[in-house]
C-alpha positions in Angstrom: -6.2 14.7 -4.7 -3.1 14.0 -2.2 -3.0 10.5 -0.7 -0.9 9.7 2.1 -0.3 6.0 2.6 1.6 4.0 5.4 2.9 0.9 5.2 3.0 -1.3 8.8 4.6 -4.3 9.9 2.2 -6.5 12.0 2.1 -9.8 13.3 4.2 -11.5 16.1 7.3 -11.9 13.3 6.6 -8.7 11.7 6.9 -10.1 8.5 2.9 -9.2 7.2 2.1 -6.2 6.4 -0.9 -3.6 6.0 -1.4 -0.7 4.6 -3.4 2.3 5.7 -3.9 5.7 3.5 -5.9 9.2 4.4 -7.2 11.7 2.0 -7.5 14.9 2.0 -10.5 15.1 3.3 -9.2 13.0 6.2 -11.1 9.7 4.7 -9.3 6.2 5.9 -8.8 3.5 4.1 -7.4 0.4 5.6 -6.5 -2.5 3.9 -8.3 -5.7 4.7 -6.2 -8.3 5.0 -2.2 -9.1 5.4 0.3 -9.3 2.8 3.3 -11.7 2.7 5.6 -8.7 1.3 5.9 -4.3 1.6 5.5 -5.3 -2.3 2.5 -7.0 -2.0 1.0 -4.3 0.1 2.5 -1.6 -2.4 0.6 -3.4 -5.5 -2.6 -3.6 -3.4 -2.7 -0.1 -2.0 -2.1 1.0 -5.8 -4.9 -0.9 -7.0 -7.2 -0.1 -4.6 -6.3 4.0 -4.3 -5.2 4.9 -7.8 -7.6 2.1 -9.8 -4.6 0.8 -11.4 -4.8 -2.9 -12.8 -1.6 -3.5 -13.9 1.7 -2.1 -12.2 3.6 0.7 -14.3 6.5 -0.9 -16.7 8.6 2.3 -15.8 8.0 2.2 -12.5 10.8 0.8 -9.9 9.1 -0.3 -7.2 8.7 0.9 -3.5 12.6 0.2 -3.3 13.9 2.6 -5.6 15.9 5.3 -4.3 
């Protein structure tokens, strides 16, 4: 199953941040609260879309290129 996540800036500062993901099916999931880092919402949305409990040790991140 394809997943398609976004990850927005919100807040007056732009510095929290949510993250949103469709299926699919066209299901939405939205996250339900803010997150102090993209990082934080990256771990989150992974947990709560793939099931994951621990981040992958070969993985590098949202910022890898």
């Amino acid at each position: 199953m394809a997943v398609k996540v976004e990850f927005r800036p919100v807040g007056r500062s732009g510095q929290e941040w949510i993250w949103k993901a469709r299926d699919e099916s066209n299901t939405i999931s939205i996250s339900g609260q803010r997150f102090d880092s993209l990082s934080d919402a990256v771990r989150d949305a992974r947990i709560q879309i793939d099931g994951l409990d621990a981040p992958d040790p070969d993985d590098d991140g949202p910022f890898a290129a």
